[in-house]
SEDO-829023 format. One record per residue (C-alpha): x, y, z; chain. Coordinates in nm, 4 decimals, padded with zeros to 6 digits. Example, Ala and Ser with C-alpha at 12.3 -4.5 7.8 and 13.67 -1.06 7.14 Angstrom:
2
+----------+----------+----------+--------+
:       xx :       yy :       zz : chaine :
+----------+----------+----------+--------+
:  01.2300 : -00.4500 :  00.7800 :      A :
:  01.3670 : -00.1060 :  00.7140 :      A :
+----------+----------+----------+--------+
END
This chain:
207
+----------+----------+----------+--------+
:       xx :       yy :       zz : chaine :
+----------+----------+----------+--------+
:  00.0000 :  00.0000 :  00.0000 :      A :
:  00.1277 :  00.3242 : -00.0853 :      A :
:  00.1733 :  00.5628 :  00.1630 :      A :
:  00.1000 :  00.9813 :  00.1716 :      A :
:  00.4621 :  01.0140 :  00.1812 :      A :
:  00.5344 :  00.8045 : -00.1303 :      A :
:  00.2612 :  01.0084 : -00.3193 :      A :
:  00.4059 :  01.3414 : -00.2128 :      A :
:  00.7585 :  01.2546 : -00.3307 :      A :
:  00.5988 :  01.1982 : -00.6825 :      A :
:  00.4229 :  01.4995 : -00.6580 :      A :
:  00.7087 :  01.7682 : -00.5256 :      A :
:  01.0434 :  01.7238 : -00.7189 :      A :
:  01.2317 :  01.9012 : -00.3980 :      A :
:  01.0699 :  01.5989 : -00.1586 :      A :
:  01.1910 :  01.3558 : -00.4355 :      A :
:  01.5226 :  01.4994 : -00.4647 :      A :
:  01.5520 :  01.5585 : -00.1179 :      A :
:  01.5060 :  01.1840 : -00.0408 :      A :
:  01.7053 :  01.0427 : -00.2871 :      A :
:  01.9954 :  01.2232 : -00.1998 :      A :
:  01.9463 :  01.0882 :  00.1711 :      A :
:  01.9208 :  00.7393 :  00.0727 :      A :
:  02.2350 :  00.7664 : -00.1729 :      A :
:  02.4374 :  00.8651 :  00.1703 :      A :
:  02.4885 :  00.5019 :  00.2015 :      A :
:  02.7205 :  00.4653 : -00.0745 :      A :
:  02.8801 :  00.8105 : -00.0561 :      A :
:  02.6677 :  01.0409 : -00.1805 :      A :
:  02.4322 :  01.1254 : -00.4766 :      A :
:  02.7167 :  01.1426 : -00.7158 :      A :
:  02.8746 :  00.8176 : -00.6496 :      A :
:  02.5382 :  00.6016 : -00.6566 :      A :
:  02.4381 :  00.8138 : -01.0306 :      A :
:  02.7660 :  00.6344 : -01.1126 :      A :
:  02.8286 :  00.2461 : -00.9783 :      A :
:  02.5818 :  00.0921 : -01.2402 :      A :
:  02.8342 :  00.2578 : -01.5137 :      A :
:  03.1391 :  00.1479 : -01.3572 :      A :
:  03.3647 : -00.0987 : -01.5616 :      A :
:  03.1799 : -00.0239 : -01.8844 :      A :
:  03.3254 :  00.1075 : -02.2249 :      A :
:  03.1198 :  00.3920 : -02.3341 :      A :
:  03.2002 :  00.6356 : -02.5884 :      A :
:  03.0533 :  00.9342 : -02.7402 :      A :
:  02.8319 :  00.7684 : -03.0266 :      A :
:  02.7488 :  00.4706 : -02.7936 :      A :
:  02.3376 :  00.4502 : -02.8387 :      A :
:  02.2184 :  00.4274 : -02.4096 :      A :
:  01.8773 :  00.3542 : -02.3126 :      A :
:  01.7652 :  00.4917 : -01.9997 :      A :
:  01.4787 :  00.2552 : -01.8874 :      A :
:  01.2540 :  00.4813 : -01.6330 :      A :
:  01.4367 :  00.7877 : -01.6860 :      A :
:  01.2204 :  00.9537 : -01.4035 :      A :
:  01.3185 :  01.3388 : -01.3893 :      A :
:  01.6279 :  01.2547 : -01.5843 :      A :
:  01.8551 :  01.1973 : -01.2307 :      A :
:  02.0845 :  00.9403 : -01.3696 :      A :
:  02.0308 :  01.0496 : -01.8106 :      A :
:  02.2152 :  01.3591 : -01.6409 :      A :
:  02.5474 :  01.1539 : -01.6068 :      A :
:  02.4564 :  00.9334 : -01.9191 :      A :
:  02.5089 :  01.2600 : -02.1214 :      A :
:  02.8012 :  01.2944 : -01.9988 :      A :
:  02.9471 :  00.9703 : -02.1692 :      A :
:  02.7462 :  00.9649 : -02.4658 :      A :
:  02.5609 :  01.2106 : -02.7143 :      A :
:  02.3325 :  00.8880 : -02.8410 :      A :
:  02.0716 :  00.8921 : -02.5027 :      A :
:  01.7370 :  00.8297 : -02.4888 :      A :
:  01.5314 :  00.8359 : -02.1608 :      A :
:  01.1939 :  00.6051 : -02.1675 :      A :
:  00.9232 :  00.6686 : -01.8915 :      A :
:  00.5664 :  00.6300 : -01.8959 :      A :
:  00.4927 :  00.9605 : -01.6848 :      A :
:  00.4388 :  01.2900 : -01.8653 :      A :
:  00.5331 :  01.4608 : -01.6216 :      A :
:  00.8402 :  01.3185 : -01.5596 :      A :
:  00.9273 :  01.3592 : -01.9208 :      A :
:  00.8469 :  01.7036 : -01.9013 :      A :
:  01.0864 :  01.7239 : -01.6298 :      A :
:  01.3280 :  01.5219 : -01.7733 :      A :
:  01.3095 :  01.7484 : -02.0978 :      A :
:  01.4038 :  02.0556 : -01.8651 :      A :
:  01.6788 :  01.9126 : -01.6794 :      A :
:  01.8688 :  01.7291 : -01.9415 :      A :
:  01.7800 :  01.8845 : -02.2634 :      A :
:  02.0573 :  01.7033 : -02.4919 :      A :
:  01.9031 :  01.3567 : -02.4809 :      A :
:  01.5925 :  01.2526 : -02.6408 :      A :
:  01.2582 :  01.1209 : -02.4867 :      A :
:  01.0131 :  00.8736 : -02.5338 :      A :
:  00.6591 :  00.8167 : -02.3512 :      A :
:  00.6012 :  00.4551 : -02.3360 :      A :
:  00.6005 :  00.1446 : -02.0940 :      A :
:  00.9255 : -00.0366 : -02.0109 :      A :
:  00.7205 : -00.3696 : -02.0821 :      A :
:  00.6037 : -00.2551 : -02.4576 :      A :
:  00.9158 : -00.0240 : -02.5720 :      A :
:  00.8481 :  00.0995 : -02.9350 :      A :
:  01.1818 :  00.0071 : -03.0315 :      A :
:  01.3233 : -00.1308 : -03.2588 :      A :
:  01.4952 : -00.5048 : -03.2169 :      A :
:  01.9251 : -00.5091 : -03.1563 :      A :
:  01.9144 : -00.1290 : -03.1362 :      A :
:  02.0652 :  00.0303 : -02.8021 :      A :
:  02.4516 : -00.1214 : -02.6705 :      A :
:  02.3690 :  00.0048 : -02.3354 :      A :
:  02.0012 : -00.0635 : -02.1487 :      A :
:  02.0670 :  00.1337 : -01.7665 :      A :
:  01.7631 :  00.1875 : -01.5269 :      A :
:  01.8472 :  00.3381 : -01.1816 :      A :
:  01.6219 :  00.2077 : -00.8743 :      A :
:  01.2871 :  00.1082 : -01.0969 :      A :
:  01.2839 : -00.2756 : -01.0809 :      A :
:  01.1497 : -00.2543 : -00.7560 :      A :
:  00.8311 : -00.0619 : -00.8587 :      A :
:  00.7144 : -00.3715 : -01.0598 :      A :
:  00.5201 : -00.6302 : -01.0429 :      A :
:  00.6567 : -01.0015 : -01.1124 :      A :
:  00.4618 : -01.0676 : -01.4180 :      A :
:  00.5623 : -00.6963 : -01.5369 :      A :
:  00.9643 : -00.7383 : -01.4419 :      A :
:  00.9847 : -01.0705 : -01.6772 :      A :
:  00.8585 : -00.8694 : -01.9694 :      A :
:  01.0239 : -00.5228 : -01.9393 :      A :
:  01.3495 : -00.7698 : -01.9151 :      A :
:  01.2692 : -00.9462 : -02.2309 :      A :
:  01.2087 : -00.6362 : -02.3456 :      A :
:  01.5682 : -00.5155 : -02.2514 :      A :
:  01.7043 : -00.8216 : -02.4399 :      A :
:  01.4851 : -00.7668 : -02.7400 :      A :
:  01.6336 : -00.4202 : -02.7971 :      A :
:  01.9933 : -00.4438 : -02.6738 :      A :
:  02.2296 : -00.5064 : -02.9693 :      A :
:  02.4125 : -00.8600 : -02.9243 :      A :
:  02.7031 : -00.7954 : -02.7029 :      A :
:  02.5281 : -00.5297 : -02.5169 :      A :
:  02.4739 : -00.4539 : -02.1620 :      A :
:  02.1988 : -00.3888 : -01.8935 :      A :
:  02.3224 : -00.2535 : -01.6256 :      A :
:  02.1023 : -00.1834 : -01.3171 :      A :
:  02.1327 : -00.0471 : -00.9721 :      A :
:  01.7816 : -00.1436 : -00.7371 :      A :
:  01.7178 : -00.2720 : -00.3473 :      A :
:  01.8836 : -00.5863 : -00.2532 :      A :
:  01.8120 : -00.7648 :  00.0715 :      A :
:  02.0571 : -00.5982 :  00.3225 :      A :
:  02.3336 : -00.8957 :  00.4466 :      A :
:  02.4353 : -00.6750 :  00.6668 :      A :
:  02.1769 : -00.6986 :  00.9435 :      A :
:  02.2570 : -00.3371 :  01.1105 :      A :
:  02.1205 : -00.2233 :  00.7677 :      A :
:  01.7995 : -00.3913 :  00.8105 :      A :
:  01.6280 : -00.1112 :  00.9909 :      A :
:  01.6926 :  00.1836 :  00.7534 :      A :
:  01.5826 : -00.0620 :  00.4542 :      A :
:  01.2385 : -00.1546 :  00.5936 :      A :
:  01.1737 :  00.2013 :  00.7571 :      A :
:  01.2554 :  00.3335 :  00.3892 :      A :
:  01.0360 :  00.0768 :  00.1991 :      A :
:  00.7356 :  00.1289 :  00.4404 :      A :
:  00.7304 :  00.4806 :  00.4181 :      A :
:  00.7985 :  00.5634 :  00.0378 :      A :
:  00.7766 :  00.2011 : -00.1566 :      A :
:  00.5290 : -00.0642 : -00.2050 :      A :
:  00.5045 : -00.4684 : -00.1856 :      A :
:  00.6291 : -00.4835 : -00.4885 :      A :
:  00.9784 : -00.3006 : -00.3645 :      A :
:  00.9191 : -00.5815 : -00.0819 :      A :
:  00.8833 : -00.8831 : -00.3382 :      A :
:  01.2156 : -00.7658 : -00.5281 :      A :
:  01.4249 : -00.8047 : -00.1872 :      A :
:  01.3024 : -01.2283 : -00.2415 :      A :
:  01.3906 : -01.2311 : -00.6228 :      A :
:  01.6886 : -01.3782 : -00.7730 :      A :
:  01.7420 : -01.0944 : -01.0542 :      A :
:  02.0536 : -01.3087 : -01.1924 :      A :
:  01.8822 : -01.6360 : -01.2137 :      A :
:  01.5732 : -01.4262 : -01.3848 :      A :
:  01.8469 : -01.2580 : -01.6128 :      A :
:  01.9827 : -01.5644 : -01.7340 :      A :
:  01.6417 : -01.7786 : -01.8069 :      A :
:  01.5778 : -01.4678 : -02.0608 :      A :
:  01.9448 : -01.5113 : -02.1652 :      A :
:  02.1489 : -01.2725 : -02.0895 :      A :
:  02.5147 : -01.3757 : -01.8813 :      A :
:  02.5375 : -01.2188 : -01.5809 :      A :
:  02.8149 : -01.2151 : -01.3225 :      A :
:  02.7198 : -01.1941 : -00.9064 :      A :
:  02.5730 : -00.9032 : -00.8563 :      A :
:  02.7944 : -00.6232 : -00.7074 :      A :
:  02.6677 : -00.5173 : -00.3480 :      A :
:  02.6826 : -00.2062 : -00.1416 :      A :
:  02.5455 : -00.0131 :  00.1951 :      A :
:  02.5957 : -00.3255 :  00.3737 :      A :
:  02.4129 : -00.5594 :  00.1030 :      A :
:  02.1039 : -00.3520 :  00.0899 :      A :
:  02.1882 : -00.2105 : -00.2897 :      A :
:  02.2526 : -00.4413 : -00.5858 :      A :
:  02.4907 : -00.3881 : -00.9002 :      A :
:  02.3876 : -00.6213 : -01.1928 :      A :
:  02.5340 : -00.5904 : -01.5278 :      A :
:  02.4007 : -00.8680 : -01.7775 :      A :
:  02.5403 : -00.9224 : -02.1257 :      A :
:  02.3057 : -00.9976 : -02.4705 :      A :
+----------+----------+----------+--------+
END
């Protein structure tokens, strides 16, 4: 069940902003977590980058930076129009992550930044296979979402964070094995990367 909270960070950008630069203080700051889904790729200026729930454009702001090929994809207007303002150099499309109206073996680089979680399981399986249908072979999706904390001292800040801004679904995710799921679409994955005490996973899959 969503809470007030969650629906007024959707509603104010400051609130939204405001949180998510709280929560990144686990892995060093805003900065740093905008980066650790990037880190170890080879990306170069013409190097085509889907951003899969672009949101307000938080992480297609560092995409940019790397590449001059980005497109954002979210199914909020609003975001979009947000997006549009605060990265005006990539391009935008409104559309679901589980019906992209791309076309096949197009992008080299699929990235979404803490937007797994929002989904439900049935949804998840197809915006992956959707991420595999328009990746070009050889291509990567690289992700950053919740993980469940291994570190038990992080429990408490995880389950205070998902009951006041997330839903079940952010709940479910913490039981899913995104690698296993990753590879029965076909992708090769390596163990995911972890951070803030476990509570933060790092998954980059190969087409």
């Amino acid at each position: 069940m969503a809470t007030i909270l969650r629906d007024w960070s959707y509603r104010y950008q400051w609130l939204y902003d405001g949180i998510s630069r709280l929560a990144a203080l686990a892995v060093g700051g805003e900065g740093r977590f905008r980066q650790i889904a990037l880190q170890g790729l080879t990306i170069h200026s013409d190097t085509q980058i889907l951003d899969v729930c672009c949101g307000s454009g938080q992480a297609t702001q560092v995409l940019v930076k790397y590449s001059q090929n980005v497109t954002g994809l979210d199914a909020s207007p609003l975001s979009l129009r947000r997006a549009q303002q605060n990265v005006p150099s990539a391009t935008y499309v409104e559309a679901f992550a589980e019906d992209m109206p791309m076309a096949d073996n197009l992008f080299d680089v699929v990235h979404t930044s803490a937007a797994l979680h929002e989904m439900q399981p049935a949804q998840l399986r197809k915006i992956i296979n959707e991420v595999y249908r328009v990746l070009k072979p050889g291509g990567v999706f690289t992700l950053v979402d919740f993980h469940a904390p291994t570190n038990p001292i992080f429990w408490p800040g995880v389950s205070l964070f998902l009951l006041l801004f997330e839903t079940e679904t952010a709940w479910e995710l913490l039981k899913t094995d995104l690698p296993g799921l990753l590879r029965e679409i076909g992708f090769e994955v390596d163990e995911p990367t972890l951070y803030a005490g476990g509570s933060l996973q790092v998954i980059q899959a190969r087409k």
